[in-house]
N, C-alpha and C positions, 0 to 999 in steps of 0.2 A: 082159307084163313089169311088176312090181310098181315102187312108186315106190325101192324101195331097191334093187333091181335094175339102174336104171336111173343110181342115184347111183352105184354099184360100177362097174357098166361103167366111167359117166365118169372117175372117181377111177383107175381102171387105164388108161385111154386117156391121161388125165394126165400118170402115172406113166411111162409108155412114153415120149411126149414128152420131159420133162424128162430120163430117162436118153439118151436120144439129144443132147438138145441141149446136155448136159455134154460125152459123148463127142465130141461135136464140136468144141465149145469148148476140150479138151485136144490132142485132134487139130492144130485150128487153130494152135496152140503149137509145133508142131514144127518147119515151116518156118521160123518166125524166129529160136528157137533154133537152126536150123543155120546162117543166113543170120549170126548172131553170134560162132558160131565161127567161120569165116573170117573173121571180123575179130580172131582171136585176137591175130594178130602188133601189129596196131594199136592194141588196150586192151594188147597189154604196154608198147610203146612208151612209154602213157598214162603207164601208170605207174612208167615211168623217167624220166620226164622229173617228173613230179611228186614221187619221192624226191629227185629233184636240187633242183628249186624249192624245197619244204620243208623238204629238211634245212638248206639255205642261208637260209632264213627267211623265205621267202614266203607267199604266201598262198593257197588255195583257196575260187572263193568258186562256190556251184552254185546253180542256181534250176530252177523250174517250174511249171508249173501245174496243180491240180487232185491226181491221182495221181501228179504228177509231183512233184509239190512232194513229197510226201509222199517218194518216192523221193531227192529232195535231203536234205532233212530226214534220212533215214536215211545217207544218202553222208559229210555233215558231224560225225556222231554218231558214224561209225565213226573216223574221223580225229583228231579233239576225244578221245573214249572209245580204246577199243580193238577190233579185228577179233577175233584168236584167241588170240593171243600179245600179252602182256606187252611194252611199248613206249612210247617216250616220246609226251607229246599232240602232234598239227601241226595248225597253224593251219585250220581248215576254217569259213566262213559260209554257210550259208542263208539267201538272202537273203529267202525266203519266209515264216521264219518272225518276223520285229520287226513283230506285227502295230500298234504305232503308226506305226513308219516305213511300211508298207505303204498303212495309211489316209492318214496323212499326206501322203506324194505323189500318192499317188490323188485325194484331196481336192484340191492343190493342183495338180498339172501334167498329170493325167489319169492313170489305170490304164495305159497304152505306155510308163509313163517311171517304174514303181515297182522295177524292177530295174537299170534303166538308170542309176540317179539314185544308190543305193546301187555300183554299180559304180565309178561316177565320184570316189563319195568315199571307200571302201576301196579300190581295186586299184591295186598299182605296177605302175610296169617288170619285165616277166618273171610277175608271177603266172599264173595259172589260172584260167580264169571256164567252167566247165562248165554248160550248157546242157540242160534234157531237154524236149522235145518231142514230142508221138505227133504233132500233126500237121504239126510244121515249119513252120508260118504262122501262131505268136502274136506278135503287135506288141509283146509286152513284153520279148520274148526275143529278136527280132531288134535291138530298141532297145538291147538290153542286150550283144550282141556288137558293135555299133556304137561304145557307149560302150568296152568293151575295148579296140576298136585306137586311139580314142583317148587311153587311158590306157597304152597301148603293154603291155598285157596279152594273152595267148596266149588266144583264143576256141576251145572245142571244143564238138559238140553231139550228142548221142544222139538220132538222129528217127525217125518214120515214113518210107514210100516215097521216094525222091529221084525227081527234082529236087522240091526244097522250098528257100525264101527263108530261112531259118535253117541249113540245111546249107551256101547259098552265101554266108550271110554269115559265117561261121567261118574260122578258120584250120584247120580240121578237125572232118569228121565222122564219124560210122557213122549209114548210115541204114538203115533194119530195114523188109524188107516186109513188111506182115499187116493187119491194124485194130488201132485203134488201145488194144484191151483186152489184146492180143496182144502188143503193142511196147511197152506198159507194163508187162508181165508180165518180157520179156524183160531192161527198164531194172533188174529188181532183179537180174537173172543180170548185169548186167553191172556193176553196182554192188559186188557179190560178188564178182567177176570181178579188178573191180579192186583191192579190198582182198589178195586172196591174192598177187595180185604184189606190191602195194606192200609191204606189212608183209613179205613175202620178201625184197625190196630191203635197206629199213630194217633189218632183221634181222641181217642182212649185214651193213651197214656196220655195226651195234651189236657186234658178235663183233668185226670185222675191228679195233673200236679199244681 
């Protein structure tokens, strides 16, 4: 077998690999997306209760980490912006993305207390602190539903597997089985999930006045 023979082989043994280990990887997606749907009734909830909050003028404030952050980041954007339809802006923070306040408290009280700490000095009575976690057990986020109930704020958290220390520290969860590429996958189905109720809500009341 020639030396280019031997490269072809490899490059197609490769190729075989990586088409299996997509397949797979899409695969792997399925279960948590159905594991998500039954919790249908529970994100529509979400998001009755959060047209209620904001139309009344409170606040939504979401955090996380890593890809998750990125997934807040998008949650707050749709609510601040707009979902699909034309509607008025509600109040939505990230609290991931003030990268001074981020460093700042990091710097000064440790990385467990940079969402915790923004918590404390945005959230009323009755807000919204939504929580995204794949693995359920970051110290900043559990720090950060902590600070909620003492701001007398409503804690909910999107996580990996339960039992996990961030789904029990919530006023409410969904916790999603799979790894954690899987359940962060799932976080944007449910982020979507929730904008199509709410803005249907919202929508409503906007006709209805």
């Amino acid at each position: 077998m020639t030396l280019h023979d031997t490269k072809q082989r490899a490059r197609s043994v490769a190729t075989e690999w990586a088409v299996h280990a997509v397949a797979e990887h899409v695969r792997n997606v399925a279960p948590v997306l159905h594991a998500l749907e039954l919790e249908s009734a529970r994100l529509a909830g979400w998001a009755i209760r959060l047209a209620e909050r904001l139309e009344a003028g409170g606040r939504l404030l979401v955090a996380g980490n890593g890809g998750s952050a990125a997934e807040a980041q998008h949650l707050a954007a749709e609510f601040v912006g707009r979902f699909c339809s034309e509607r008025r802006p509600y109040s939505a923070i990230a609290l991931n993305t003030d990268s001074s306040a981020v460093t700042a408290i990091g710097n000064d009280y440790g990385f467990h207390e940079i969402f915790a700490r923004q918590v404390r000095a945005h959230a009323r009575h009755g807000d919204i602190v939504l929580l995204l976690s794949t693995s359920g057990a970051s110290a900043n986020l559990i720090s950060a539903a902590r600070a909620a109930a003492e701001s007398g704020a409503v804690s909910w958290a999107i996580t990996g597997p339960a039992p996990n220390p961030l789904a029990s520290a919530c006023d409410d969860a969904i916790a999603l089985p799979g790894a954690a590429s899987n359940v962060q996958e799932a976080e944007l189905v449910a982020v979507h999930a929730l904008c199509v109720a709410f803005d249907a809500l919202v929508g409503a009341e906007e006709v209805g006045r």
